[in-house]
N, CA, C and O atoms as CSV, one atom per row, in Angstrom:
chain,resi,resn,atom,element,x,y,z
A,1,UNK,N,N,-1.672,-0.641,-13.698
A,1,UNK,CA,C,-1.689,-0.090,-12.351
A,1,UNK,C,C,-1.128,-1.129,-11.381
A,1,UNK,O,O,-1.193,-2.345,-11.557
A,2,UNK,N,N,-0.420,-0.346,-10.061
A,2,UNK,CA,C,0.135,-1.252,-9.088
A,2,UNK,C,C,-0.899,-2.115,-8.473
A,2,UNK,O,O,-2.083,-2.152,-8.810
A,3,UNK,N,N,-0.249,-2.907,-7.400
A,3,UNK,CA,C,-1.413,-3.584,-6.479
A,3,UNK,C,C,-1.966,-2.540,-5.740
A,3,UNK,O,O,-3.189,-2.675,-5.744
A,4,UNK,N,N,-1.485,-1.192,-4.872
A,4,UNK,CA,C,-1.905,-0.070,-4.429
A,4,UNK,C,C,-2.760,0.569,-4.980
A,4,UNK,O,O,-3.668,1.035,-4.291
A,5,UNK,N,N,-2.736,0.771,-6.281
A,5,UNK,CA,C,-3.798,2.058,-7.375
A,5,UNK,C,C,-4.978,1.115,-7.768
A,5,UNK,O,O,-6.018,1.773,-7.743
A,6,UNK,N,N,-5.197,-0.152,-8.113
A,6,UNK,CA,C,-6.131,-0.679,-8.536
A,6,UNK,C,C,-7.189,-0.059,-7.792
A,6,UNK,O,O,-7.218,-0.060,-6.561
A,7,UNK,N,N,-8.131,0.515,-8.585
A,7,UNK,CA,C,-9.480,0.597,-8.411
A,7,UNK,C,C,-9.445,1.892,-7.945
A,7,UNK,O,O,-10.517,2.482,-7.811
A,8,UNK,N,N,-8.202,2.555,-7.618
A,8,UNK,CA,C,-8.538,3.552,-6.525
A,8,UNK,C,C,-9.593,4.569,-6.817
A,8,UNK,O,O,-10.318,4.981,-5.911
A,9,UNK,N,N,-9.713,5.020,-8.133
A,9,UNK,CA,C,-10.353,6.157,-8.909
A,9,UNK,C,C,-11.405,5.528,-8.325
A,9,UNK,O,O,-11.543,6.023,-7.207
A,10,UNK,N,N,-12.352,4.541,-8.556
A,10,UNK,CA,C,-13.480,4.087,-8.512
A,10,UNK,C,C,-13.855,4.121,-7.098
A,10,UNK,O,O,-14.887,4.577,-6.606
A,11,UNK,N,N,-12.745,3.503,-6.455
A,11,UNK,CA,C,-13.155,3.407,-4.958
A,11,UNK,C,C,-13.193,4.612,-4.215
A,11,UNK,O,O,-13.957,4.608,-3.250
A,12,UNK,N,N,-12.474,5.756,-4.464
A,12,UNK,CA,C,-12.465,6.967,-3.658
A,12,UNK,C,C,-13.271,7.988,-4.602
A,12,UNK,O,O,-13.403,9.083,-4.054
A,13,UNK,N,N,-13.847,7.907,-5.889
A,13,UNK,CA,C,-14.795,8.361,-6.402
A,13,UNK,C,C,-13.762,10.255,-6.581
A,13,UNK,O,O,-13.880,11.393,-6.127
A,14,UNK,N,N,-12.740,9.409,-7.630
A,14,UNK,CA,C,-12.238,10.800,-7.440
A,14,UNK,C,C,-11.892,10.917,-9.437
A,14,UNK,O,O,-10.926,11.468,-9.964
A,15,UNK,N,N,-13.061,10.188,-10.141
A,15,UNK,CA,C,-13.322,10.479,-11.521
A,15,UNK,C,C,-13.650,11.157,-12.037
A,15,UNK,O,O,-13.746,11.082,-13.262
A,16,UNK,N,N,-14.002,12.209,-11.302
A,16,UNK,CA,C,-14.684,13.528,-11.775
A,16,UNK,C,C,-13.285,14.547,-11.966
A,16,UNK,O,O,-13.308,15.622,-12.566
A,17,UNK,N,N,-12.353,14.079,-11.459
A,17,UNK,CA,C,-10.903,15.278,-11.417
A,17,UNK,C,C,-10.123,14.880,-12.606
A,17,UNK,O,O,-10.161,13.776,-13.150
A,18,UNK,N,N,-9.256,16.123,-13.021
A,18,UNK,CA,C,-8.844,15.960,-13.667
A,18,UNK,C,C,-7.692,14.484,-13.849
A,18,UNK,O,O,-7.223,13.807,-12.934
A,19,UNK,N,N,-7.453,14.302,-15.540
A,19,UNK,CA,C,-6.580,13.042,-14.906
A,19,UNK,C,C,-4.937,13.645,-14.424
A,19,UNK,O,O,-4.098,12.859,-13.983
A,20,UNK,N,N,-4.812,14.297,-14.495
A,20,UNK,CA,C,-3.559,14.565,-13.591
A,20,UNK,C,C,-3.696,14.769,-11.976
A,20,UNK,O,O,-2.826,14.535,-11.136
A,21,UNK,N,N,-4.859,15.208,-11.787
A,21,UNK,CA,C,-5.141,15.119,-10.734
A,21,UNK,C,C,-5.467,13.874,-9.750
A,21,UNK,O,O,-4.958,13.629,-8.656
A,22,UNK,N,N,-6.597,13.064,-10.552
A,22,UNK,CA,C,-6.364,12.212,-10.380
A,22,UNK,C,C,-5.283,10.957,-9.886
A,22,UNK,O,O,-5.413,9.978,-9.152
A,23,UNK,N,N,-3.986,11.606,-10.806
A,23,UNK,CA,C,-2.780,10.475,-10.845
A,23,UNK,C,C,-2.420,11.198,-9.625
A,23,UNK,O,O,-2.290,10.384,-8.711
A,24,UNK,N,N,-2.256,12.117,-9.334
A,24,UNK,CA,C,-1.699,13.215,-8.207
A,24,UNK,C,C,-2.600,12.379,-6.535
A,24,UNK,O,O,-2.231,12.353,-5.361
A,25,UNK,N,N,-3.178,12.120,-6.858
A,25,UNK,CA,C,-4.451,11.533,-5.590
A,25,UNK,C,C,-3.925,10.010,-5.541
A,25,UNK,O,O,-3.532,9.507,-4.488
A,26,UNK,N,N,-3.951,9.272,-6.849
A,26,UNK,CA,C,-3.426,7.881,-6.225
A,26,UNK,C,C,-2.007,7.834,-6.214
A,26,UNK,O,O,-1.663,6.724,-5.809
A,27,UNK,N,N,-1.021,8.567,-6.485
A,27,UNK,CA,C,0.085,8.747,-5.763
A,27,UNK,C,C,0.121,8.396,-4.514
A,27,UNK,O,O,0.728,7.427,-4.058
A,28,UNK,N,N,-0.600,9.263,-3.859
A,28,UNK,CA,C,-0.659,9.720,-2.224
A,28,UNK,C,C,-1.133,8.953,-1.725
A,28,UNK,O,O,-0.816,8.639,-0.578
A,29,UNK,N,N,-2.022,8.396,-2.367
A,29,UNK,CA,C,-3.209,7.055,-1.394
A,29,UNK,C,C,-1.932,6.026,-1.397
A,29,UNK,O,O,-1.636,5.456,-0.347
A,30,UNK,N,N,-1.032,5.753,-2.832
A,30,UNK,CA,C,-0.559,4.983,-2.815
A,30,UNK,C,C,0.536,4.508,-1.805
A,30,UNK,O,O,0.746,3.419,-1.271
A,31,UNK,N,N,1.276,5.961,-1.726
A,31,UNK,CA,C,2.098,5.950,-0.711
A,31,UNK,C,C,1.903,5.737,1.219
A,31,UNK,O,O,2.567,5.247,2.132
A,32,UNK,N,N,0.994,6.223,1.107
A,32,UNK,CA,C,0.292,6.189,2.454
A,32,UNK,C,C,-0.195,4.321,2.538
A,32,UNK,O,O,0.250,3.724,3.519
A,33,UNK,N,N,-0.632,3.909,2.034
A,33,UNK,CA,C,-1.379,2.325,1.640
A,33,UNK,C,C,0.440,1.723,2.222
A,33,UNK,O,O,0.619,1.065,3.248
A,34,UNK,N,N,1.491,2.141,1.319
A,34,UNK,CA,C,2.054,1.324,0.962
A,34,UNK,C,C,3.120,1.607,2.565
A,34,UNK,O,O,3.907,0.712,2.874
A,35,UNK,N,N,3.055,2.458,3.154
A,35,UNK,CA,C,3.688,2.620,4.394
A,35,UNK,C,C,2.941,2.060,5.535
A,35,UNK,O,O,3.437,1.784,6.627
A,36,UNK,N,N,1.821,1.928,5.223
A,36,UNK,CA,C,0.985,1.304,6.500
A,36,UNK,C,C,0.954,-0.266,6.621
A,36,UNK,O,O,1.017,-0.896,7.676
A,37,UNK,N,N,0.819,-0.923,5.009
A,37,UNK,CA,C,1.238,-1.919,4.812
A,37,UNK,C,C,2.414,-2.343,5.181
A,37,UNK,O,O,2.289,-3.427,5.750
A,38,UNK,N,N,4.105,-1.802,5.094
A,38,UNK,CA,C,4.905,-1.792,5.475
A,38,UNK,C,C,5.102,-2.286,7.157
A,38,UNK,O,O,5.747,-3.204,7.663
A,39,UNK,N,N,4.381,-1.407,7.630
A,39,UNK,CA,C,4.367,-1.456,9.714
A,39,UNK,C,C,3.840,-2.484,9.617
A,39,UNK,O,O,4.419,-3.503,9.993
A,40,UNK,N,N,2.598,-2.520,9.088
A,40,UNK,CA,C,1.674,-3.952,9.349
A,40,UNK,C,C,2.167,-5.242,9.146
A,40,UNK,O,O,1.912,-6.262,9.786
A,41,UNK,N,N,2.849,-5.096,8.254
A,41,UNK,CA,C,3.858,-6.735,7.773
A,41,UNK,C,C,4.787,-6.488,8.800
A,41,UNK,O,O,4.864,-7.526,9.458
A,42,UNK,N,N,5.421,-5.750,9.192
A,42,UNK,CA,C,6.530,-6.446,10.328
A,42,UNK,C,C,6.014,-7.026,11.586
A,42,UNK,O,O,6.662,-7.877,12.195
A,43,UNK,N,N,4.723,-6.537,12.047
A,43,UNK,CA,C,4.354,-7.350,12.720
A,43,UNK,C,C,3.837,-8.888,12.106
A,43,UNK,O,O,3.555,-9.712,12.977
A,44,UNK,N,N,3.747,-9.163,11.202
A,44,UNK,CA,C,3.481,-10.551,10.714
A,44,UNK,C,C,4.856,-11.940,10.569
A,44,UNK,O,O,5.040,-13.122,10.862
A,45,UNK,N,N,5.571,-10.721,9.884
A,45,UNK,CA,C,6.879,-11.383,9.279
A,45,UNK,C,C,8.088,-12.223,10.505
A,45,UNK,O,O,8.625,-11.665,11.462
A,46,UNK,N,N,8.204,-13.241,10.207
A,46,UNK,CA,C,9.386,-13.677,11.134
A,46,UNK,C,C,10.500,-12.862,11.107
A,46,UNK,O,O,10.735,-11.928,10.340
A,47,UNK,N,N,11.267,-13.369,12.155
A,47,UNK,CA,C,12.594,-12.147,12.518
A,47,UNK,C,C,13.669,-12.418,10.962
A,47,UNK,O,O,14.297,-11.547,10.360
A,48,UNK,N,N,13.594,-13.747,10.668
A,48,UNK,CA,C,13.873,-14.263,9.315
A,48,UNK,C,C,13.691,-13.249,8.393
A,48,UNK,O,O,14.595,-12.510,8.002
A,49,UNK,N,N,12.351,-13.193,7.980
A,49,UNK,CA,C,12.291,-12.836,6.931
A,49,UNK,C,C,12.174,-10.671,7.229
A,49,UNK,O,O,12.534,-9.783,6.457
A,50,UNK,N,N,11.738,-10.595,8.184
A,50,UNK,CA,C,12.364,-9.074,8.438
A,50,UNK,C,C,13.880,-9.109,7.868
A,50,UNK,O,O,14.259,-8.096,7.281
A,51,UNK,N,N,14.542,-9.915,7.961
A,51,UNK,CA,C,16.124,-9.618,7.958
A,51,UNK,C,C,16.079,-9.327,5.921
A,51,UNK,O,O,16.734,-8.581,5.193
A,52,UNK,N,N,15.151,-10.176,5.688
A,52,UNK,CA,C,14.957,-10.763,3.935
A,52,UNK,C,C,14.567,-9.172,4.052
A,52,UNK,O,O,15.546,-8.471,4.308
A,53,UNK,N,N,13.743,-8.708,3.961
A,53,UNK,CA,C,12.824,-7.771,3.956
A,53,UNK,C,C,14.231,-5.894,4.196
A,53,UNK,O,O,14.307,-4.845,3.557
A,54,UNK,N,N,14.660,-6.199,4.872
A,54,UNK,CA,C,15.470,-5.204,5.124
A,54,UNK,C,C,16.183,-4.979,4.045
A,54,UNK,O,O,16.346,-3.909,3.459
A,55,UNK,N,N,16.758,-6.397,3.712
A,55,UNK,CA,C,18.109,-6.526,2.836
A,55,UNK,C,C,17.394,-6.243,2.018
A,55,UNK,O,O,17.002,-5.308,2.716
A,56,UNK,N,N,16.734,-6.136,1.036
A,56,UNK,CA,C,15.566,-5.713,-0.286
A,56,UNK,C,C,15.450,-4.243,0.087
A,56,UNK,O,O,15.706,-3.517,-0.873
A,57,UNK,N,N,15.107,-3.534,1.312
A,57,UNK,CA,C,15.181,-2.227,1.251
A,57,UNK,C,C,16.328,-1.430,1.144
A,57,UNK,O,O,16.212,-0.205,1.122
A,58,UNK,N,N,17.427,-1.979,1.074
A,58,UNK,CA,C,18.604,-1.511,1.446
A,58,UNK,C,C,19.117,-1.642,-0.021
A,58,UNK,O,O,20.161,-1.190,-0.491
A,59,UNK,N,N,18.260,-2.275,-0.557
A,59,UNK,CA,C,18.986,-1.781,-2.184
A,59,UNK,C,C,18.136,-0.788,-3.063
A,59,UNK,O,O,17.006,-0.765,-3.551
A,60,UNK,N,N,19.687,0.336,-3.002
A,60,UNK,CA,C,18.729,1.570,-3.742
A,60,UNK,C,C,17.989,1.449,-4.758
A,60,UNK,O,O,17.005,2.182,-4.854
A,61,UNK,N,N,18.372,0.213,-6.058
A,61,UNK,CA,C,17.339,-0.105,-6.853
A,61,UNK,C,C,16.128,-0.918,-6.636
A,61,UNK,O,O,15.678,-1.436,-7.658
A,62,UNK,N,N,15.717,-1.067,-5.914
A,62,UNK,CA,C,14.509,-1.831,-4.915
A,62,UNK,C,C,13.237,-1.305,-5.504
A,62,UNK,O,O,13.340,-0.314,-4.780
A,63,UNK,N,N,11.973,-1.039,-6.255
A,63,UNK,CA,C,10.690,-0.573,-6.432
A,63,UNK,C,C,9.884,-0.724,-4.858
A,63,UNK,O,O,10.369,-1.352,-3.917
A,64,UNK,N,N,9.048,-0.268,-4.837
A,64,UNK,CA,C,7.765,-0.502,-3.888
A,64,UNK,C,C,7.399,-1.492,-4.458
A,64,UNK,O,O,7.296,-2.415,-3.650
A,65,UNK,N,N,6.992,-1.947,-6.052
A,65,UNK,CA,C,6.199,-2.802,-6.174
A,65,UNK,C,C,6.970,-4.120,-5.689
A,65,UNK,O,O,6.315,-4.811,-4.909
A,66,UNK,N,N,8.397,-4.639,-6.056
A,66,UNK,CA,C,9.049,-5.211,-5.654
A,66,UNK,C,C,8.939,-5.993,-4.105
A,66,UNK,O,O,8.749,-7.184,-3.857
A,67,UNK,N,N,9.180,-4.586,-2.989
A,67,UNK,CA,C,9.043,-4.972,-2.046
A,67,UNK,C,C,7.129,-5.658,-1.286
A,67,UNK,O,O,6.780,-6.542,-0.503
A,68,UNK,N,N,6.468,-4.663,-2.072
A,68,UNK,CA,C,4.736,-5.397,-2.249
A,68,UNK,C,C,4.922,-7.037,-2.582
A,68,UNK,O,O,4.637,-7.960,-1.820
A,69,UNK,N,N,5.291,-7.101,-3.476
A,69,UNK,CA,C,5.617,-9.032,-4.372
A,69,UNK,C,C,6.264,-9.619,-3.468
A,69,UNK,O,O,5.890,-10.777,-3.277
A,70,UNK,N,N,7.483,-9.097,-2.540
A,70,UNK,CA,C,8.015,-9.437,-1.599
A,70,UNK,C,C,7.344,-10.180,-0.464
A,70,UNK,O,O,7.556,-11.361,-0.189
A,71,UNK,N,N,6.325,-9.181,0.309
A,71,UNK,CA,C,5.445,-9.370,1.157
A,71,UNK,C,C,4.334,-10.182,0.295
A,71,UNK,O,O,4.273,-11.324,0.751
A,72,UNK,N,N,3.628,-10.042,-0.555
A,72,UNK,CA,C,2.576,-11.069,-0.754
A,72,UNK,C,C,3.347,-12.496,-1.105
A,72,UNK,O,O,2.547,-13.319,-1.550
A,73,UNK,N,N,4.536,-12.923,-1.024
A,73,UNK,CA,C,5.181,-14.244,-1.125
A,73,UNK,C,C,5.270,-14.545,0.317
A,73,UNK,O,O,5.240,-15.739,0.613
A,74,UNK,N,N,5.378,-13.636,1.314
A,74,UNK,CA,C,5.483,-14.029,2.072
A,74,UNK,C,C,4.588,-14.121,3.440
A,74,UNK,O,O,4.872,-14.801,4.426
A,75,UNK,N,N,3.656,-13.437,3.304
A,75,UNK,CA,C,2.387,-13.254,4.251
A,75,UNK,C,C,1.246,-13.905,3.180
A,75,UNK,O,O,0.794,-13.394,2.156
A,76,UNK,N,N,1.011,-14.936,3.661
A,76,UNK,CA,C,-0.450,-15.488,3.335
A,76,UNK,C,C,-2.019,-15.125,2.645
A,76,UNK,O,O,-2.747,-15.445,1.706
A,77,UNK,N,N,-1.952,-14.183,3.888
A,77,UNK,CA,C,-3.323,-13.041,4.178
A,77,UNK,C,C,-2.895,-11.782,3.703
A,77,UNK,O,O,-3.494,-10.774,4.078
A,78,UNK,N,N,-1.706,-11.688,2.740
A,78,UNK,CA,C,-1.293,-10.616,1.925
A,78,UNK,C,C,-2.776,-9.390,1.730
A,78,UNK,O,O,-3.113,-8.344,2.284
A,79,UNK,N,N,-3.327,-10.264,0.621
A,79,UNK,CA,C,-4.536,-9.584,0.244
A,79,UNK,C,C,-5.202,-9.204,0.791
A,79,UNK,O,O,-5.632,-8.080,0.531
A,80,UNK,N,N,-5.821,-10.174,2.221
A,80,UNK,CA,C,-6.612,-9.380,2.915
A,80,UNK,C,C,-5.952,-8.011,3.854
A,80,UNK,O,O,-6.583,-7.139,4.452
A,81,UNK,N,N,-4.631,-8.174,3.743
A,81,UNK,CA,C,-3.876,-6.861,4.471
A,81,UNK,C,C,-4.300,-6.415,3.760
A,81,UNK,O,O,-5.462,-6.493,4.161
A,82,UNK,N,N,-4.380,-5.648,2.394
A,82,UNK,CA,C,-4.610,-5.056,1.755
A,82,UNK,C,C,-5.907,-4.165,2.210
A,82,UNK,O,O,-6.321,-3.282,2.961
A,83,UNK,N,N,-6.204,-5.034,1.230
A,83,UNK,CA,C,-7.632,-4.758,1.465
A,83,UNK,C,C,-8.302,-4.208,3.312
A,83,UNK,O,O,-9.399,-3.681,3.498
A,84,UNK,N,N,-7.668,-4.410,3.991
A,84,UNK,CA,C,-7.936,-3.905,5.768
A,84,UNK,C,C,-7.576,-2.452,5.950
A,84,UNK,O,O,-8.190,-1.546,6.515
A,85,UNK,N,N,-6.338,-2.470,5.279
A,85,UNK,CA,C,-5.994,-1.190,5.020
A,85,UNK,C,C,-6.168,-0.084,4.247
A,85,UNK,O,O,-6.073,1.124,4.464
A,86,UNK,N,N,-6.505,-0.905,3.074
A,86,UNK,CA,C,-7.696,0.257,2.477
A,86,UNK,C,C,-8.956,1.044,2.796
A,86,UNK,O,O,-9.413,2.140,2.472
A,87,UNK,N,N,-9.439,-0.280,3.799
A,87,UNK,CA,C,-10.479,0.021,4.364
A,87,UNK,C,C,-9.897,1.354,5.845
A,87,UNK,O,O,-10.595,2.223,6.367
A,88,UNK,N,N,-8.902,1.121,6.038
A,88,UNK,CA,C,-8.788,1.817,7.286
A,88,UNK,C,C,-8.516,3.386,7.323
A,88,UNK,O,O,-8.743,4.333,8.077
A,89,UNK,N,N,-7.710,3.066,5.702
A,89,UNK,CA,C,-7.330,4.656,5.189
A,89,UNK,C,C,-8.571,5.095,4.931
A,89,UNK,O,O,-9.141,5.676,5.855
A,90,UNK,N,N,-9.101,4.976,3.975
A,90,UNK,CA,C,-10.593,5.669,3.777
A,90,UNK,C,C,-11.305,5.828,4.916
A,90,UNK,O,O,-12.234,6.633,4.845
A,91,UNK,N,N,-11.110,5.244,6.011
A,91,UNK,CA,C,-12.044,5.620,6.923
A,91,UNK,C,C,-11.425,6.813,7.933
A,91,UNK,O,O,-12.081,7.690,8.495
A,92,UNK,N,N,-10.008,6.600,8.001
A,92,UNK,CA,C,-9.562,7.591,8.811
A,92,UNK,C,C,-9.157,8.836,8.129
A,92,UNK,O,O,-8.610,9.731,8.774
A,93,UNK,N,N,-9.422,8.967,6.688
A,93,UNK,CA,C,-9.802,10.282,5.908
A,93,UNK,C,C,-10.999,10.643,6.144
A,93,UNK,O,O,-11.159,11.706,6.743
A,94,UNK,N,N,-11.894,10.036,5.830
A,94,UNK,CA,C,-13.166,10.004,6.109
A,94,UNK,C,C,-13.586,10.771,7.901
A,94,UNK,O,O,-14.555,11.467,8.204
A,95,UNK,N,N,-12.791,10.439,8.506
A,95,UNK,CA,C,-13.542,10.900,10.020
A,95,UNK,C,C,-12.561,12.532,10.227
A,95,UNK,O,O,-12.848,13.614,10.740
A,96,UNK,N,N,-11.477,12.058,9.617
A,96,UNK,CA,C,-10.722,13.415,9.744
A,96,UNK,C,C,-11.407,14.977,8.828
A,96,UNK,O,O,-11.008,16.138,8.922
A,97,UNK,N,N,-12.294,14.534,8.165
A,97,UNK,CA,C,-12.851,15.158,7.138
A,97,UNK,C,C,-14.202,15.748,7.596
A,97,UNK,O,O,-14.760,16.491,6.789
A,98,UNK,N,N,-14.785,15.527,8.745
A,98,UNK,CA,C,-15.880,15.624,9.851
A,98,UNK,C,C,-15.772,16.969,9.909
A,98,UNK,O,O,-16.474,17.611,10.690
């Protein structure tokens, strides 16, 4: 599993679904994680390494995970982005779900 999917089953308590379903759910978390992460690092990243960061998106063979390895070489507090944002998605599912 990516740096995005780790744990997700466990953490969003979505083990009871089928496993396609399942994979179907951390898809989505994943993608969503991995776009918010995205915004969030440009505010971190020097104008430098935005430029690094672009040029890596701009190649059509580029992965997400790639550009993830990208950003944790280059933001410090990588992990704890992570992890902030995990926390933020679940919560703003969570209130939308009210």
């Amino acid at each position: 599993m990516n740096i995005l999917s780790k744990d997700i089953v466990k953490e969003w308590n979505i083990s009871s679904l089928p496993e396609a379903k399942q994979q179907e759910m951390i898809d989505r978390i994943g993608r969503i994680m991995y776009q918010a992460i995205l915004v969030k690092s440009l505010d971190i990243l020097s104008q430098d390494e935005q430029d690094e960061l672009d040029q890596l998106l701009n190649v059509d063979s580029t992965t997400p995970q790639e550009v993830l390895l990208f950003l944790k070489s280059k933001i410090p507090t990588f992990e704890q982005l992570v992890i902030e944002e995990r926390k933020n998605l679940k919560e703003d599912l969570v209130i939308e779900n009210i």
